[in-house]
BALOBA-1460 file (C-alpha; in Angstrom, 3 decimals):
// residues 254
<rec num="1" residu="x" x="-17.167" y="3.545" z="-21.415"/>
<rec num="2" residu="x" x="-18.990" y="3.925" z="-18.189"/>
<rec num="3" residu="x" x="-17.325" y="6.373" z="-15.841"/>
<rec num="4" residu="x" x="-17.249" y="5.259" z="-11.619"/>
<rec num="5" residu="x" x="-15.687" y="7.047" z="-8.760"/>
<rec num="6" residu="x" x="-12.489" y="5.134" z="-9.072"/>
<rec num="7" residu="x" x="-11.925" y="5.713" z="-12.355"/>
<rec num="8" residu="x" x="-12.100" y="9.440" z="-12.073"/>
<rec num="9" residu="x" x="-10.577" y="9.984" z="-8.777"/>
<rec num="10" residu="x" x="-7.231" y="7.370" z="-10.042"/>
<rec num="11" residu="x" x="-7.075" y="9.945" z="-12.946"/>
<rec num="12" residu="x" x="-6.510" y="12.914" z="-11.264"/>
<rec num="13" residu="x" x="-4.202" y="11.136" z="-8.703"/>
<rec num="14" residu="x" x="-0.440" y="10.294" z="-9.102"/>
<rec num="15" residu="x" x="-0.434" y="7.010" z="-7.049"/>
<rec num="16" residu="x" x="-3.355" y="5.527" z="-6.328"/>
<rec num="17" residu="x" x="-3.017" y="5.389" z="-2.650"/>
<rec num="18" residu="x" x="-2.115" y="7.620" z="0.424"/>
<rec num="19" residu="x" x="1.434" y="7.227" z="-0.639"/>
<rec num="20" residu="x" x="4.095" y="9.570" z="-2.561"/>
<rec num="21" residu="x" x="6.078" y="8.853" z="-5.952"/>
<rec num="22" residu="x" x="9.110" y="9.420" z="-4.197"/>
<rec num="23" residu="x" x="8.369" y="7.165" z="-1.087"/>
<rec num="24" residu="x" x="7.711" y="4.318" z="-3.773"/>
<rec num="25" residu="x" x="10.463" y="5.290" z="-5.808"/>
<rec num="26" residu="x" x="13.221" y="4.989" z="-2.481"/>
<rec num="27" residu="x" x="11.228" y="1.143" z="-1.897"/>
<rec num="28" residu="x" x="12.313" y="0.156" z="-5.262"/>
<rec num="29" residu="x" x="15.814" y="1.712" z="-4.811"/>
<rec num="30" residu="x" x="15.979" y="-0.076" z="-1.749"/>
<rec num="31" residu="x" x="15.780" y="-3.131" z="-3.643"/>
<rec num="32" residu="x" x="18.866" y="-3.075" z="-6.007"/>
<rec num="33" residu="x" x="16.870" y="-4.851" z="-8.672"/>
<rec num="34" residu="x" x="18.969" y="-4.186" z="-11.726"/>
<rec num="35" residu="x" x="17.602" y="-2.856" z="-14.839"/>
<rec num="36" residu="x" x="16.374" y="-6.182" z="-16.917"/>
<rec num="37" residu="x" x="14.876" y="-7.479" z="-14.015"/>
<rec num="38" residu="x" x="11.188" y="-9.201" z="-13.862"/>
<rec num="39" residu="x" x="8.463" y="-7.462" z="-11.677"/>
<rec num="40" residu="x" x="4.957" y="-8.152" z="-11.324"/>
<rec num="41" residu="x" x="2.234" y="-5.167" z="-9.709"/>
<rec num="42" residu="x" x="-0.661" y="-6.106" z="-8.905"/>
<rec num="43" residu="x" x="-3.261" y="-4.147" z="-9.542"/>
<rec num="44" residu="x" x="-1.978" y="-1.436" z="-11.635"/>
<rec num="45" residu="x" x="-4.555" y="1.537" z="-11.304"/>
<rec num="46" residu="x" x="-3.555" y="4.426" z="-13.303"/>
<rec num="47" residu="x" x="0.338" y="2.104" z="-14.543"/>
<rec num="48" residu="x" x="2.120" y="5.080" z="-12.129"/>
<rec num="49" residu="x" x="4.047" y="2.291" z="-10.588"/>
<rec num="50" residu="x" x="4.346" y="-0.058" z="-13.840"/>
<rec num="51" residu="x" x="5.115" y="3.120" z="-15.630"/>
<rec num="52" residu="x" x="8.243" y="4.077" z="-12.437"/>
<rec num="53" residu="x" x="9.688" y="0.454" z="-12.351"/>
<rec num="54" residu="x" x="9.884" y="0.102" z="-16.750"/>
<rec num="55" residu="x" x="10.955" y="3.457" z="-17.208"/>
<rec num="56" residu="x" x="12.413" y="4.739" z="-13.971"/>
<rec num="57" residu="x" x="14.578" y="1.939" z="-12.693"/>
<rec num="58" residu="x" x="14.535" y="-0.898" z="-16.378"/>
<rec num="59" residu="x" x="12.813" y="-3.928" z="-14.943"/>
<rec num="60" residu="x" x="10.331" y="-5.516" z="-17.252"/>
<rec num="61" residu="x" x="6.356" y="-5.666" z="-15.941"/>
<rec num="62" residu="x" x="4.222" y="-7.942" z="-15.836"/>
<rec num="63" residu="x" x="0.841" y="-5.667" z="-14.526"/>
<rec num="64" residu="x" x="-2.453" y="-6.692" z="-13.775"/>
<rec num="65" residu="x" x="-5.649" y="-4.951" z="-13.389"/>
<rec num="66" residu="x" x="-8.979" y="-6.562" z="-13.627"/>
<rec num="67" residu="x" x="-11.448" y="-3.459" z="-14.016"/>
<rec num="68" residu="x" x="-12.076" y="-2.760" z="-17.559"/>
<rec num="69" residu="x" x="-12.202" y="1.186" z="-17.166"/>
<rec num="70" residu="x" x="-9.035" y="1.363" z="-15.010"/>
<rec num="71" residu="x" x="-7.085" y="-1.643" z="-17.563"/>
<rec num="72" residu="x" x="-8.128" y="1.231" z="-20.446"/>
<rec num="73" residu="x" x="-6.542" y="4.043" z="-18.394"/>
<rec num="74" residu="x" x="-3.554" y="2.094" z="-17.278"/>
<rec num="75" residu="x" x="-2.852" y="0.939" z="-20.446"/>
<rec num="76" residu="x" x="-2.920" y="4.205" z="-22.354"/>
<rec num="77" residu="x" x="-0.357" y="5.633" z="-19.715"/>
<rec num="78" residu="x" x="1.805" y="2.665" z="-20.192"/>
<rec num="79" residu="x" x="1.524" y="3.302" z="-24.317"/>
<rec num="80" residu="x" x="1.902" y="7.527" z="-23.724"/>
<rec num="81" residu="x" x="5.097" y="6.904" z="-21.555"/>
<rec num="82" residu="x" x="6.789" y="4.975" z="-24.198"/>
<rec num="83" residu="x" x="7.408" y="1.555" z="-21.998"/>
<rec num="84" residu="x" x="4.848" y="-0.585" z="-23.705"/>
<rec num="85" residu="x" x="8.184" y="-2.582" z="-24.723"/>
<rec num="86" residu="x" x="8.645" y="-3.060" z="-21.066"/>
<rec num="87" residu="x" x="5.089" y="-3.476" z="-19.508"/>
<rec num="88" residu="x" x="3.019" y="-6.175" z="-20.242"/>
<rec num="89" residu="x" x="-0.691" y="-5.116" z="-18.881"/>
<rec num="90" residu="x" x="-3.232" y="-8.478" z="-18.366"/>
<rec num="91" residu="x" x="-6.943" y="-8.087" z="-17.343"/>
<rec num="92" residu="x" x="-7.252" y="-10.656" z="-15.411"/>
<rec num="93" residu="x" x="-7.122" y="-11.836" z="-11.507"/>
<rec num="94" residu="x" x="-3.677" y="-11.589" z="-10.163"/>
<rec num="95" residu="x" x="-3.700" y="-15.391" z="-8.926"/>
<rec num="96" residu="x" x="-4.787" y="-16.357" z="-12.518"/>
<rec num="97" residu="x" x="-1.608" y="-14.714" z="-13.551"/>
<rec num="98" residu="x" x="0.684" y="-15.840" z="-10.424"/>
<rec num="99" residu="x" x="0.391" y="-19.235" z="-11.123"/>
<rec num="100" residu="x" x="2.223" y="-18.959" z="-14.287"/>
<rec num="101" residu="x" x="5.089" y="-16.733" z="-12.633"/>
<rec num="102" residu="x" x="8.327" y="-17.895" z="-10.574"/>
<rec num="103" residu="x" x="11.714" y="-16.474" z="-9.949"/>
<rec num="104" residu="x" x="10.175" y="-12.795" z="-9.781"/>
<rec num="105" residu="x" x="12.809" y="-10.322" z="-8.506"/>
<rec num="106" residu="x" x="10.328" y="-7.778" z="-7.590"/>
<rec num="107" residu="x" x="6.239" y="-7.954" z="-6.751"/>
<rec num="108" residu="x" x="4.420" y="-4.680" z="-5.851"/>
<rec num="109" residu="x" x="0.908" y="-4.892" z="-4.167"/>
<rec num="110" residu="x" x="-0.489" y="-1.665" z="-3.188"/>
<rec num="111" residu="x" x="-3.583" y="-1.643" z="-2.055"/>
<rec num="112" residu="x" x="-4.676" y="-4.636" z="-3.816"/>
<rec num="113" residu="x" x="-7.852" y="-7.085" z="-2.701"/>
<rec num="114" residu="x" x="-6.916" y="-10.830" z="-2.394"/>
<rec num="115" residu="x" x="-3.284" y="-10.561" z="-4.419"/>
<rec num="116" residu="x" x="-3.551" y="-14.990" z="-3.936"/>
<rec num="117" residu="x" x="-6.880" y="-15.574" z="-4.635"/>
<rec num="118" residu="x" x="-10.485" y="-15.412" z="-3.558"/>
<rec num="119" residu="x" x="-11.280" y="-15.362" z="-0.100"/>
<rec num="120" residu="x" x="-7.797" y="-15.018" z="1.064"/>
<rec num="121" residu="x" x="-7.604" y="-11.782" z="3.277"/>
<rec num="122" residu="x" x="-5.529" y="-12.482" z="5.974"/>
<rec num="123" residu="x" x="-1.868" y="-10.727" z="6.140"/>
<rec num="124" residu="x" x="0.262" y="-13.387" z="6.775"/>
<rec num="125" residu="x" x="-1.530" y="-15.961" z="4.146"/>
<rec num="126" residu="x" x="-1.700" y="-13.098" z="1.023"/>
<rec num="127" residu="x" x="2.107" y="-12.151" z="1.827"/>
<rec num="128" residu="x" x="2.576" y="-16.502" z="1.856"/>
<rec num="129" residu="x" x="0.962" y="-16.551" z="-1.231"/>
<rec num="130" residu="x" x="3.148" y="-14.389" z="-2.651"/>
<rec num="131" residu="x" x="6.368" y="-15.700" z="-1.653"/>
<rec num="132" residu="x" x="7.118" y="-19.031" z="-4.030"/>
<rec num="133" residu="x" x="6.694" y="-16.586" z="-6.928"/>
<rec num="134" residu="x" x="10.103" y="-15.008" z="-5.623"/>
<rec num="135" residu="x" x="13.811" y="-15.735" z="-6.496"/>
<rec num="136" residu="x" x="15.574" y="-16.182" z="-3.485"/>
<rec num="137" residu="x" x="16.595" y="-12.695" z="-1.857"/>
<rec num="138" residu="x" x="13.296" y="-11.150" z="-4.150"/>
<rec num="139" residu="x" x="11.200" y="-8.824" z="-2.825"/>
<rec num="140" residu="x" x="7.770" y="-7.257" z="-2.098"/>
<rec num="141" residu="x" x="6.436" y="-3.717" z="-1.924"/>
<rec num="142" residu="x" x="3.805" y="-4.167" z="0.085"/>
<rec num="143" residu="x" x="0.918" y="-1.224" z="0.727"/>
<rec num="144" residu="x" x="-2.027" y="-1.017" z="2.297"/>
<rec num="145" residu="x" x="-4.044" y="0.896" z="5.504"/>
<rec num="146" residu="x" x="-3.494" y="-0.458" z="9.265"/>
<rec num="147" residu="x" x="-5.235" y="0.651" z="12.024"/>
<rec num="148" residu="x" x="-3.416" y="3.443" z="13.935"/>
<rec num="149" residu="x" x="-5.897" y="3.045" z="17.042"/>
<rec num="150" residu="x" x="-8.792" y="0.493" z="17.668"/>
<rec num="151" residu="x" x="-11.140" y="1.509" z="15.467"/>
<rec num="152" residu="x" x="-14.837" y="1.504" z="16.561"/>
<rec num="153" residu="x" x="-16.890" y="-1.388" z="15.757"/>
<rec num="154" residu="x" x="-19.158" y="-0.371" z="12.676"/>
<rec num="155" residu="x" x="-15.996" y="0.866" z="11.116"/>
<rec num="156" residu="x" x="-14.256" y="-1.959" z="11.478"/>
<rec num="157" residu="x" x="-16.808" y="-3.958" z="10.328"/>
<rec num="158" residu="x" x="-17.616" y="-1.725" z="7.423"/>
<rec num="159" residu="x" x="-13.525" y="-1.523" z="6.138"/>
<rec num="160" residu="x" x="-13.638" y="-5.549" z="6.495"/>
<rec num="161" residu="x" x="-16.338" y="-5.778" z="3.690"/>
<rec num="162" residu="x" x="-13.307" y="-5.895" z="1.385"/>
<rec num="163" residu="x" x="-9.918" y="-6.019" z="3.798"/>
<rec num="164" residu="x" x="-8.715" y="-7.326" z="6.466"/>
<rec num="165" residu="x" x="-5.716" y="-4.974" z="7.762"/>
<rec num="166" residu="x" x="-3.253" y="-5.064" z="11.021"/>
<rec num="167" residu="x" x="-1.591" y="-2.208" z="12.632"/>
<rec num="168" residu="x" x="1.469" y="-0.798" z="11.471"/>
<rec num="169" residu="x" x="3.313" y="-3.501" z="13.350"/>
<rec num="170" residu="x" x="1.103" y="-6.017" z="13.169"/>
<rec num="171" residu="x" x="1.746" y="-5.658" z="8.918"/>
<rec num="172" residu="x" x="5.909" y="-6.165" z="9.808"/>
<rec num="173" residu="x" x="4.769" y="-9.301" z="12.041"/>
<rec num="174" residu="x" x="2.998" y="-10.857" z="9.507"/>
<rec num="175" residu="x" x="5.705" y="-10.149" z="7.050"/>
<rec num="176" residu="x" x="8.363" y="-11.985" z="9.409"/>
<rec num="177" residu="x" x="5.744" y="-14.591" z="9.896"/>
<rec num="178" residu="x" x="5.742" y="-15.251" z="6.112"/>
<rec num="179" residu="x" x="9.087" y="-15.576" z="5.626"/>
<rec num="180" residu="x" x="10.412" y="-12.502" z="5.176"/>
<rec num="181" residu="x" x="13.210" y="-9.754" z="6.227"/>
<rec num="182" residu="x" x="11.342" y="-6.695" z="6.758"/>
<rec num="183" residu="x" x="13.469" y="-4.160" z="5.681"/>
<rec num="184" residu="x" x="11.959" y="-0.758" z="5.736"/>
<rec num="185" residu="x" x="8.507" y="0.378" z="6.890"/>
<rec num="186" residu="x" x="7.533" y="3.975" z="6.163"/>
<rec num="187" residu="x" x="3.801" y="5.446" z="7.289"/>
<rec num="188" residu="x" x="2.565" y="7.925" z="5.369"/>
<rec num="189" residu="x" x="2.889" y="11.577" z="6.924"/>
<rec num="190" residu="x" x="-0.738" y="13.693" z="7.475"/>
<rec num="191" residu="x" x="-0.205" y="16.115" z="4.361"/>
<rec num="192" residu="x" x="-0.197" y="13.269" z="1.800"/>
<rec num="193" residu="x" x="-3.424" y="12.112" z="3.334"/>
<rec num="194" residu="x" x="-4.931" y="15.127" z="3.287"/>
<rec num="195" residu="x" x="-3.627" y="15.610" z="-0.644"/>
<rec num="196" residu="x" x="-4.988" y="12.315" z="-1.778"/>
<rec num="197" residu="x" x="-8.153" y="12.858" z="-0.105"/>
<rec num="198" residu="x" x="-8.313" y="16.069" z="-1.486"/>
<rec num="199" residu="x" x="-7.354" y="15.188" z="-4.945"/>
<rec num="200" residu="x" x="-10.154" y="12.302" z="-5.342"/>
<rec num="201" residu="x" x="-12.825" y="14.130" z="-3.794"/>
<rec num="202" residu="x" x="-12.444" y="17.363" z="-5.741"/>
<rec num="203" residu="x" x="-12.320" y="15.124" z="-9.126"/>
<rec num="204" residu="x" x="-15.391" y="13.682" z="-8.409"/>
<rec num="205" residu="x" x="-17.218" y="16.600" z="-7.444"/>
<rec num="206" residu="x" x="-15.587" y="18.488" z="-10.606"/>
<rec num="207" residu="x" x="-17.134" y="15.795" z="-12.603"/>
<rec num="208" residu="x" x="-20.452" y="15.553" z="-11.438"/>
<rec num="209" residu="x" x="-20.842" y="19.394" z="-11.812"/>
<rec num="210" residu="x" x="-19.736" y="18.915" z="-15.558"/>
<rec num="211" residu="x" x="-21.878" y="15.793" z="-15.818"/>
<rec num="212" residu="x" x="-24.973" y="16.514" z="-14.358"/>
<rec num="213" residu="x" x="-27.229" y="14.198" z="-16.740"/>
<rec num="214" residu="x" x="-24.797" y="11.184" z="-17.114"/>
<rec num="215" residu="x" x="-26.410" y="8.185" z="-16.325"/>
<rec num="216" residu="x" x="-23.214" y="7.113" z="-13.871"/>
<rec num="217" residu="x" x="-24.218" y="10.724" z="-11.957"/>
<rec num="218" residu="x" x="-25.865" y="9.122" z="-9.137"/>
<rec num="219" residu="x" x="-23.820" y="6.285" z="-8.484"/>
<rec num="220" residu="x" x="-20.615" y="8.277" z="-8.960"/>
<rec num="221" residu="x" x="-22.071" y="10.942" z="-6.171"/>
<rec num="222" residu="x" x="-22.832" y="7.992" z="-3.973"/>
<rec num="223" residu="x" x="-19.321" y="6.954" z="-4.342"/>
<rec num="224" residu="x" x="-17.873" y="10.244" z="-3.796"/>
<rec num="225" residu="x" x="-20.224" y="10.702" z="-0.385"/>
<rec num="226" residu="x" x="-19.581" y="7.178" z="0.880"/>
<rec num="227" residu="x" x="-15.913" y="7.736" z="0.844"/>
<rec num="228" residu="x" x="-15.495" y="11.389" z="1.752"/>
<rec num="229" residu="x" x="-17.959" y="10.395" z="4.860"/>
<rec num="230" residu="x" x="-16.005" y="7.123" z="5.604"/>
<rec num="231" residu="x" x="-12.624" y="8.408" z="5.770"/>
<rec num="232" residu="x" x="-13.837" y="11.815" z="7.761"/>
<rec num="233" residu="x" x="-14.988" y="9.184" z="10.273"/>
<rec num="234" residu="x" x="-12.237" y="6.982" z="9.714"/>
<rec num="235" residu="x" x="-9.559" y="8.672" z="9.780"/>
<rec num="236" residu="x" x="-8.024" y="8.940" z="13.528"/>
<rec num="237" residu="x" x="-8.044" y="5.317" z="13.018"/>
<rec num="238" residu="x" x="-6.266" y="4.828" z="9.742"/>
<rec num="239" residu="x" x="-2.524" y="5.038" z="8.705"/>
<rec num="240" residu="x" x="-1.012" y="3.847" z="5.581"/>
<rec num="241" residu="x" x="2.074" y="1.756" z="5.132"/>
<rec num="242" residu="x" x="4.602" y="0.956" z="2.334"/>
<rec num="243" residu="x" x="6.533" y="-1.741" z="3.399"/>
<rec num="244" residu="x" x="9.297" y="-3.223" z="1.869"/>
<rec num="245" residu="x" x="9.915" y="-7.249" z="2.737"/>
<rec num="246" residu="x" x="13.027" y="-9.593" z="1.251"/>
<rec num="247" residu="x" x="12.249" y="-13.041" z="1.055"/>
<rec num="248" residu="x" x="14.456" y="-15.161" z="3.322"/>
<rec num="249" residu="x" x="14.152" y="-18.099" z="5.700"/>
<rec num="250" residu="x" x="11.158" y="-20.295" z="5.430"/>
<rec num="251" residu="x" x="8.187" y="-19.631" z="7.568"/>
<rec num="252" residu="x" x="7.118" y="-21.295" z="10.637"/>
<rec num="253" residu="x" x="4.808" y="-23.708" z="10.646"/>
<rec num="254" residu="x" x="3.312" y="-22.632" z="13.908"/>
């Protein structure tokens, strides 16, 4: 199997994100989701977070991840921490597998691309599109980056290739917009950012010195170089957020 930045940095990480086991662990806490409950995460990386919420806290997973390599990684973890019982892994787009869900008690998007569906970037419509697949009182773990200061305008332009992000307020706004309670917000504290930068970059680089004539060598150091350069230049502007939402009233229609 071809080897890309991703899949070697989300190796060597523990969550895939900016973001700590234990923050993500107090979220789900947070929830009082009882074991047996149903959960969906989207976009399950290395199955840290499917792995916490079968094992950790008994809810039964449905997890999605659409790249092959990552699906392969996730789903080994899942098998080596004994909750294949609990986790059901799909390779497919999460709004391929949302239609088919309802009465979720939990859904977990951490920095996921278009949770709904194609094109759909904008906070308040992906946290929408979420919603209906909730029981009432059901919740979402919601993480992603916000802009801590206005960023300058080739950055901005550069992160909204793929995203669309708010500021760390602007992500509770649009949760209350969608419907929801917001009912913790936590931003991720300068150490953890440095250790998941860290962590990624230093996998990368380990690999490509052990890999020097592997046909992925370029495209993994271009990878490695884009992102360490990005985020050195990005990062005054840059926080990351877990936030937790409970569904409630129905949104406005303004």
């Amino acid at each position: 199997m071809r080897r890309s930045f991703h899949l070697i940095a989300y190796e060597a990480l523990d969550v895939c994100n900016a973001l700590e086991r234990e923050t993500l662990a107090a979220a789900v806490a947070r929830t009082g989701v009882p074991a047996g409950g149903r959960a969906l995460e989207i976009g399950s990386g290395n199955a840290t977070v499917a792995v916490l919420l079968a094992r950790d806290f008994g809810l039964d997973v449905e997890a999605v991840e659409l790249d092959e390599g990552m699906a392969a990684l996730a789903q080994d973890r899942v098998t080596a921490a004994g909750v294949a019982d609990r986790v059901r892994l799909q390779r497919l787009r999460s709004d391929a597998v949302l239609a088919d869900l309802s009465d979720l008690d939990l859904i977990c998007a951490i920095g996921t691309t278009e949770p709904v569906g194609e094109g759909v970037r904008e906070p308040r419509a992906m946290l929408e599109g979420l919603r209906p697949h909730l029981k009432p009182g059901g919740h979402v773990i919601w993480g992603d980056l916000f802009w801590a200061a206005e960023p300058p305008g080739p950055l901005r332009q550069l992160i909204e290739l793929t995203n669309l992000y708010e500021t760390h307020e602007g992500w509770q706004a649009a949760g209350r917009a969608a419907g929801y309670e917001v009912v913790s917000a936590e931003v991720s504290p300068p150490e953890t950012w440095d250790r998941y930068l860290a962590t990624m970059d230093a996998a990368a680089r380990g690999w490509l010195d052990a890999h020097p004539e592997a046909p992925e060598h370029p495209a993994v150091r271009q990878s490695a170089d884009r992102v360490k350069a990005m985020f050195g230049f990005g990062r005054p502007f840059l926080g990351f957020g877990l936030y937790l939402f409970r569904k409630g009233f129905s949104p406005s229609l303004t």
